[in-house]
C-alpha positions in Angstrom: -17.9 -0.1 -8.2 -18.7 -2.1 -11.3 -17.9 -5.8 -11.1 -15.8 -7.1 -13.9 -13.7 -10.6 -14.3 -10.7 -9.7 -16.4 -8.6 -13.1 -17.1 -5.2 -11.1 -15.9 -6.7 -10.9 -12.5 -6.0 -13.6 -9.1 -6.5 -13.5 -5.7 -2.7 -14.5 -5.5 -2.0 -11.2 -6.6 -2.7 -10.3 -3.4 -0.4 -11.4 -0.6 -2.5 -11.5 2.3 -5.2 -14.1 0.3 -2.0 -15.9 -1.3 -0.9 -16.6 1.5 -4.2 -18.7 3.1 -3.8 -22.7 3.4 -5.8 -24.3 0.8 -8.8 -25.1 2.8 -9.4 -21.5 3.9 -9.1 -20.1 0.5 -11.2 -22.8 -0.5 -13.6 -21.5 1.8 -13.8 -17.7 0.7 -12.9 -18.3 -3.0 -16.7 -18.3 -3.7 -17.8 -15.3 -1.9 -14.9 -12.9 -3.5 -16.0 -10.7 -5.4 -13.6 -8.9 -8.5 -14.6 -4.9 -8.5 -12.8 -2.6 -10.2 -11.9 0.8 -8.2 -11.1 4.1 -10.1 -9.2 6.6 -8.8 -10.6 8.6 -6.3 -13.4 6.9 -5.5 -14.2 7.0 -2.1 -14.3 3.0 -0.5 -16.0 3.9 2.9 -16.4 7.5 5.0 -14.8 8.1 8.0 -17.1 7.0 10.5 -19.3 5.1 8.2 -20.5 1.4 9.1 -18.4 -1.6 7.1 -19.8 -4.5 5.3 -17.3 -5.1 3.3 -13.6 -5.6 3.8 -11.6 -5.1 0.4 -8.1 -7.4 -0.8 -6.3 -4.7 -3.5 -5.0 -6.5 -6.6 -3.4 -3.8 -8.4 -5.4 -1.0 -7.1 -3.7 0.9 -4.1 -6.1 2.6 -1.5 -5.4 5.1 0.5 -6.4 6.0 4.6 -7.0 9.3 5.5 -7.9 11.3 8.5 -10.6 14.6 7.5 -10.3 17.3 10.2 -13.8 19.3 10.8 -12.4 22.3 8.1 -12.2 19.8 5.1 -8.2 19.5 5.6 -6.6 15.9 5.2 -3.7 13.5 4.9 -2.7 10.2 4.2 -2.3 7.9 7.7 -1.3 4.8 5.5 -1.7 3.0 2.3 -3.2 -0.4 1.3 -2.1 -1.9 -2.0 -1.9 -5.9 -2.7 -0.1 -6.2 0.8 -2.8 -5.8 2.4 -6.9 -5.7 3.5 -9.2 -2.3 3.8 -11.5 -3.4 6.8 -8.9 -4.2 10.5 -11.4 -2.4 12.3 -14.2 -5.0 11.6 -12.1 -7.9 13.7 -10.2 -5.4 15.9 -13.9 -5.2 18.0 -15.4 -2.1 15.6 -17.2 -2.0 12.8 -16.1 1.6 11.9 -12.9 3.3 11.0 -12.0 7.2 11.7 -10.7 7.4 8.9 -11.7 8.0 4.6 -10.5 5.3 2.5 -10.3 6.3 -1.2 -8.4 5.1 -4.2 -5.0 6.5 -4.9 -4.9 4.4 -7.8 -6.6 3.0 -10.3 -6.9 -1.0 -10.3 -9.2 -3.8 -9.1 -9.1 -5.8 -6.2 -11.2 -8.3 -4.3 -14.1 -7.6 -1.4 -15.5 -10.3 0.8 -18.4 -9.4 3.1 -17.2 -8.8 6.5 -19.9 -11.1 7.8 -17.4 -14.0 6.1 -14.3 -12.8 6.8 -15.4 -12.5 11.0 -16.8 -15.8 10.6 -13.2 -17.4 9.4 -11.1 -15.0 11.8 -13.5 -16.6 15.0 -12.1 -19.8 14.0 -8.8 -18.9 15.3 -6.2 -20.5 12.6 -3.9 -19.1 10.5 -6.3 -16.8 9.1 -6.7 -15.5 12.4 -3.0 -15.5 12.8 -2.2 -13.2 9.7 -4.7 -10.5 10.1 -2.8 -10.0 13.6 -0.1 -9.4 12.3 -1.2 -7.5 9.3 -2.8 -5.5 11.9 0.4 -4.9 13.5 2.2 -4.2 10.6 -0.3 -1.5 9.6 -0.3 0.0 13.0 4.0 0.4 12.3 2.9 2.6 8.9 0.4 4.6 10.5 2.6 5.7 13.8 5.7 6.0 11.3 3.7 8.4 9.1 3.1 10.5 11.9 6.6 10.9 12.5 7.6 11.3 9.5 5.4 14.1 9.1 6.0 15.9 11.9 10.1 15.5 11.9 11.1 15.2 8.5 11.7 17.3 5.1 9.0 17.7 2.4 11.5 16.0 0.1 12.0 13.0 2.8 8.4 12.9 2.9 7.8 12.1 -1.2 10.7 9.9 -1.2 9.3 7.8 1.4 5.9 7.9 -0.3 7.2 7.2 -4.0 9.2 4.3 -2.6 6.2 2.6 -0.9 3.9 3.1 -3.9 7.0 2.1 -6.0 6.6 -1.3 -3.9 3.1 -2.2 -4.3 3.4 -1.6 -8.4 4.6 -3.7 -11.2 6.2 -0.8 -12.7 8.2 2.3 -11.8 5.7 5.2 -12.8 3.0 6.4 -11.2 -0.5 8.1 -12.4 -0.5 10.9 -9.6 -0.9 14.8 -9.8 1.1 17.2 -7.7 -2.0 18.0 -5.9 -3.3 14.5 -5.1 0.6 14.2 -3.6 0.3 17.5 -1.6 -2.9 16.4 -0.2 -1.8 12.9 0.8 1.2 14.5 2.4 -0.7 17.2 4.3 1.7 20.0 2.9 1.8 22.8 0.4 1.6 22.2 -3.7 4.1 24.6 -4.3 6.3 22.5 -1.8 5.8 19.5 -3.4 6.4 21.1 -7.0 9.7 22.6 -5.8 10.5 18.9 -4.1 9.7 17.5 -7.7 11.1 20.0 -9.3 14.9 19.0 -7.1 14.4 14.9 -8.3 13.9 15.7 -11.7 16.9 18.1 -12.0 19.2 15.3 -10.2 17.7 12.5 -12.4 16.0 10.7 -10.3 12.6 11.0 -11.8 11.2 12.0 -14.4 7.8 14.0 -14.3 5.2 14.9 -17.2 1.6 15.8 -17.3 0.5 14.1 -13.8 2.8 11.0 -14.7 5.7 10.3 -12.7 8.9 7.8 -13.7 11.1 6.7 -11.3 14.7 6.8 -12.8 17.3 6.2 -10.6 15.5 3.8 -7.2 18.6 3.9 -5.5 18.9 7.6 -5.6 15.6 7.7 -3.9 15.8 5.5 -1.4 19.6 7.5 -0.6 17.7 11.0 0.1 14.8 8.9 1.9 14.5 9.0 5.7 14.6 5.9 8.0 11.0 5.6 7.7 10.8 3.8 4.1 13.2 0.9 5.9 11.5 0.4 9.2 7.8 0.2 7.8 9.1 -2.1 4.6 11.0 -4.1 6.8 8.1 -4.8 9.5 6.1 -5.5 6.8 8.9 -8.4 6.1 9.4 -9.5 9.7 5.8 -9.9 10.5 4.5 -11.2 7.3 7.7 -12.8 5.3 6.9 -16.4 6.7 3.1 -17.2 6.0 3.2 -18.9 2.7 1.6 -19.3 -0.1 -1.6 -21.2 -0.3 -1.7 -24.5 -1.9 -2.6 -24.3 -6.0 -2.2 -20.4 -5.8 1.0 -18.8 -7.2 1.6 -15.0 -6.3 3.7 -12.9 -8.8 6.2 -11.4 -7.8 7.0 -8.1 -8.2 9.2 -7.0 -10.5 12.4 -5.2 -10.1 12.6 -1.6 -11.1 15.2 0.1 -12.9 17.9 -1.6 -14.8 20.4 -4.3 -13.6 23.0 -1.8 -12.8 20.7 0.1 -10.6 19.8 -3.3 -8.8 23.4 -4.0 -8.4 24.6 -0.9 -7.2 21.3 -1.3 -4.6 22.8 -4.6 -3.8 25.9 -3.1 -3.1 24.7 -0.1 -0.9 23.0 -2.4 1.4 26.0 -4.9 2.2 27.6 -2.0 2.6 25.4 -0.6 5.1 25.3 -4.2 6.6 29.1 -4.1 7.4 28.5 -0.5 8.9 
């Protein structure tokens, strides 16, 4: 991973480190390190020994679990939400499973040395990798779930809106087959799936680049799943702040005012239900 300092990068790009009181960030500002990560590169092997725990930017990794025949599937995704690396202050210093990128950004890595020094401390540092923790542990047992219970189109709705949500845009770099393989299931079922938005307008697909057209449409043929990881996310981490002299950017919206309203709409309306 080459290390580069383009000017458009922050550490408030990322929530967990934008949201540090000013003293902590003061603290590990020095010691982060701006990598770029290209997609597929593999961060750390399932098993293997972490020094390094890894804030995503505008990259966004991905967790999988590798059976013994070479067969995988995304547990849960990491994008500037988040930290690769819970295992180092959950009491392990390896993970089961392969973290590699799903795409292409940069993102911030901190020596885990560092980071277990501030979490000992016991503030709000402390504090927020709990509950990231927690939070992450919602995505994983929800992907399970998902997977076992729920359609193949369900299944790319879910993980088009969760990608959707840790990019400034509404299209995504991604080839059918890097999709099948995240979600564990047949290429031709995830070209027909595809196939099914396309047709109803709800994205558009070309050459391994997909546009998201119509986000409310999505989020419609999406199971329950989407909603209870996004809003654990929200109820666990909504409330920490942002650190003193940092600004994060927020994301923007996707699709056009109408499809915001009418997204509006459909959730007071589910609210009243």
């Amino acid at each position: 991973m080459a290390t580069i300092k383009p000017a458009q990068n922050s550490p408030a790009q990322n929530h967990l480190l934008a949201s540090l009181p000013a003293e902590v960030f003061d603290r590990l500002s020095s010691s982060l390190e701006l990598i770029s990560m290209k997609l597929g590169e593999v961060i750390c092997e399932s098993g293997g020994q972490l020094q390094y725990v890894y804030f995503p930017t505008s990259a966004i990794l991905s967790l999988h679990y590798v059976m013994e025949d070479g067969a995988s599937s995304e547990i849960a995704g990491v994008g500037n939400e988040g930290v690769l690396g819970v295992s180092l202050f959950m009491g392990g210093n390896t993970t089961p499973s392969r973290a590699t990128v799903q795409t292409a950004g940069f993102g911030y890595r901190l020596k885990g040395r560092m980071m277990l020094d501030e979490f000992k401390r016991s503030g709000m540092f402390h504090d927020l990798l709990l509950r990231y923790a927690q939070a992450l542990m919602t995505q994983i047992s929800q992907t399970a779930v998902c997977n076992r219970h729920h359609s193949v189109e369900q299944q790319l709705c879910r993980w088009l809106l969760l990608t959707l949500d840790r990019l400034p845009s509404s299209e995504l770099t991604m080839t059918q087959e890097l999709i099948a393989s995240m979600l564990g299931v047949r290429r031709e079922g995830i070209t027909e799936t595809a196939g099914n938005l396309q047709r109803a307008g709800l994205i558009s697909y070309r050459r391994g680049h997909i546009t998201v057209i119509d986000r409310v449409g999505l989020e419609l043929r999406a199971c329950e799943c989407y909603n209870i990881v996004k809003k654990e996310f929200h109820r666990l981490l909504h409330d920490t702040g942002t650190s003193k002299g940092m600004q994060a950017s927020p994301r923007p919206m996707t699709g056009n005012p109408a499809a915001t309203s009418s997204l509006r709409s459909t959730e007071l309306s589910r609210e009243r239900q």
